[in-house]
N, C-alpha and C positions, 0 to 999 in steps of 0.2 A: 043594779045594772042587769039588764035580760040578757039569758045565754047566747043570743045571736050575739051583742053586740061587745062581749065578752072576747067572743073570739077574732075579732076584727081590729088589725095593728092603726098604729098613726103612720101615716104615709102625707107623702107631699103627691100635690097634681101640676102636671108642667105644661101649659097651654100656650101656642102660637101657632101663628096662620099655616105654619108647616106643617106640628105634628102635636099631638096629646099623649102623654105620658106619665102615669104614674106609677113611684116607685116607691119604698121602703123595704124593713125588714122587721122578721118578729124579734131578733136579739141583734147587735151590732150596733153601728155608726150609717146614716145617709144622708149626704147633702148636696145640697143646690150652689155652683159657682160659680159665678158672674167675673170673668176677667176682662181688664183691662190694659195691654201692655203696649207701655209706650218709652222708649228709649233710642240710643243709638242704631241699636240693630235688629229690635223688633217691633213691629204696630201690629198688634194684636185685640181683637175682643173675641172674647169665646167665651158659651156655658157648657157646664160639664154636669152630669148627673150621675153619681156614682154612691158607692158606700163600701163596707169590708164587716164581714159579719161577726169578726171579735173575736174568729179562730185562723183563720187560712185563706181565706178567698174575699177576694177584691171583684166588685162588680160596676160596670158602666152601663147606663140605661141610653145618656145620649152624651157626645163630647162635639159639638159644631159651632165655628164662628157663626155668631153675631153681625147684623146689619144696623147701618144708623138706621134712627130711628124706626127700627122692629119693636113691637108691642107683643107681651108675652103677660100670663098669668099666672102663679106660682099661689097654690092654697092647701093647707094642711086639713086632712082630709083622714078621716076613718075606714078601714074598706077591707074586704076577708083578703086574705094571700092569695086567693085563687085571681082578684082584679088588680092585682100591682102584674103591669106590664115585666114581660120578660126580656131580662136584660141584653144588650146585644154582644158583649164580652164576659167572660168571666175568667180571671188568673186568681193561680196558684202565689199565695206568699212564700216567697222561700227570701230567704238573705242573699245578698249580690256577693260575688264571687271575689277575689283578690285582682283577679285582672280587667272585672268590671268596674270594681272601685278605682282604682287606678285612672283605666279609662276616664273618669268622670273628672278625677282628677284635673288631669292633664287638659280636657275638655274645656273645663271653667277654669281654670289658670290662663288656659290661652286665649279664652273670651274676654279676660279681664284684662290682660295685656291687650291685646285689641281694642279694647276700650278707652287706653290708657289709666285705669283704675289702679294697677301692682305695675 
């Protein structure tokens, strides 16, 4: 393998009529997600372009609902760090608090009574 292309990660490229972006990382986790959410209380489609680099930091490249029938292209791709677009978030991992948990808690309890699910 020649030294250029040594130095150059695998990356995905995310193409649709809005916007092109691609992201990856040279160590961590990134992926492409396609949601579909359809229930009592949400209808949702969203994709999400993120990743977490396997120490502290969580990164978002794109998170926007979906349209029927929008056409998009997703292709796994090689490319120096210097051309994986930059991300438009990036947080801090830390652990949630006691009265975040809680929160969450109480959050999805009461959605699920609502639901009539508990």
């Amino acid at each position: 393998m020649a030294e250029q292309e040594r130095e150059k990660i695998c990356a995905f490229q995310f193409k649709s009529g809005k916007e092109q972006v691609v992201f990856g990382l040279e160590h961590g986790v990134f992926s492409a997600i396609f949601e579909s959410i359809l229930n009592q209380n949400r209808k949702e489609l969203q994709v999400s372009l993120g990743g977490f680099d396997g120490e502290k930091e969580y990164l978002d490249w794109l998170k926007r609902p979906l349209e029927i029938g929008e056409k998009f292209e997703l292709k796994v791709v090689r490319v120096a760090l210097s051309e994986v677009s930059t991300p438009l978030q990036r947080r801090i991992a830390e652990p949630p608090s006691d009265d975040q948990l809680l929160k969450t808690y109480y959050d999805q309890k009461k959605e699920l009574e609502n639901a009539g699910l508990i």
